[in-house]
N, C-alpha and C positions, 0 to 999 in steps of 0.2 A: 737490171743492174748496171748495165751499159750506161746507161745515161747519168746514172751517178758518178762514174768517173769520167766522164766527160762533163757535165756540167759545175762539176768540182772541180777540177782541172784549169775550165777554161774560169772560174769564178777567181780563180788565187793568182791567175795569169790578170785576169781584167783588175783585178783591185790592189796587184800590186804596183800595175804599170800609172794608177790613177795618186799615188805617194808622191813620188817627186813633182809633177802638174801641182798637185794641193802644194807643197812645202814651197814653190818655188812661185806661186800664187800668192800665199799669203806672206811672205817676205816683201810682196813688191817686186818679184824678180822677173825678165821675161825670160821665157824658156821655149822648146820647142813642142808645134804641138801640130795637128793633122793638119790645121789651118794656115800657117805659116812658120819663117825657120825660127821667128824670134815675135811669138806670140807677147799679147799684153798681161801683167797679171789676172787681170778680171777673168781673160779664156784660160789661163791654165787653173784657176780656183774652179769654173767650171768645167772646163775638162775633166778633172781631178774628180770631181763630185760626181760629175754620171759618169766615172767608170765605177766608182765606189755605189752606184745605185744601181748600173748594169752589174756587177760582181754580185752583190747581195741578192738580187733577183735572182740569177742563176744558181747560184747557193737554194735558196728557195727552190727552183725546179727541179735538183736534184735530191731531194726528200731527203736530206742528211740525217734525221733522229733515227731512220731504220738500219743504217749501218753507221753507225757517230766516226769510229773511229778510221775505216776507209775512208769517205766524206775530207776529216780531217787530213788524211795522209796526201790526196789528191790536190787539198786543198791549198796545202803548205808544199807539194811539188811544183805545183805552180808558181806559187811565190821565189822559192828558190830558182827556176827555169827564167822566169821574167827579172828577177833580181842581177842574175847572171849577163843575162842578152844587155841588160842596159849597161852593168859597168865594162862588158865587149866592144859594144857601140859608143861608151865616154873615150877609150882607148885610140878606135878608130881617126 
């Protein structure tokens, strides 16, 4: 059971953080990424996309249909937890 909120957790955390890379990708925008301060579009649309493919895999390892609605709750504290940290760090 452990591992469903852990890998629900870290799934909402990794594919929230992969939204702004994707939006700021496909605008044409450079943004920051692990690569550099002021990556090109093309690396934050990829960026953006394997976290959204590393998220969705973890999603998967943590067997979400046996407990749906924990799964969800973990998965969406995440999103809120990473939601938070980035508009902390826009402040910064």
């Amino acid at each position: 059971m452990l591992h469903l909120y852990i890998y629900s957790l870290l799934s909402g955390l990794i594919t929230a953080n992969g939204v702004p890379h994707f939006i700021h990708g496909i605008l044409g925008e450079k943004f920051q990424t692990p690569f550099g301060k002021k990556s090109s579009a093309q690396i934050n649309i990829i960026w953006g996309w394997l976290n959204f493919v590393v998220g969705g895999f973890l999603l998967h390892l943590a067997h979400p249909r046996a407990h749906e609605l924990r799964a969800f709750a973990m998965f969406s504290f995440g999103i809120l937890i990473m939601s938070l940290l980035n508009l902390v760090d826009r402040k910064s």
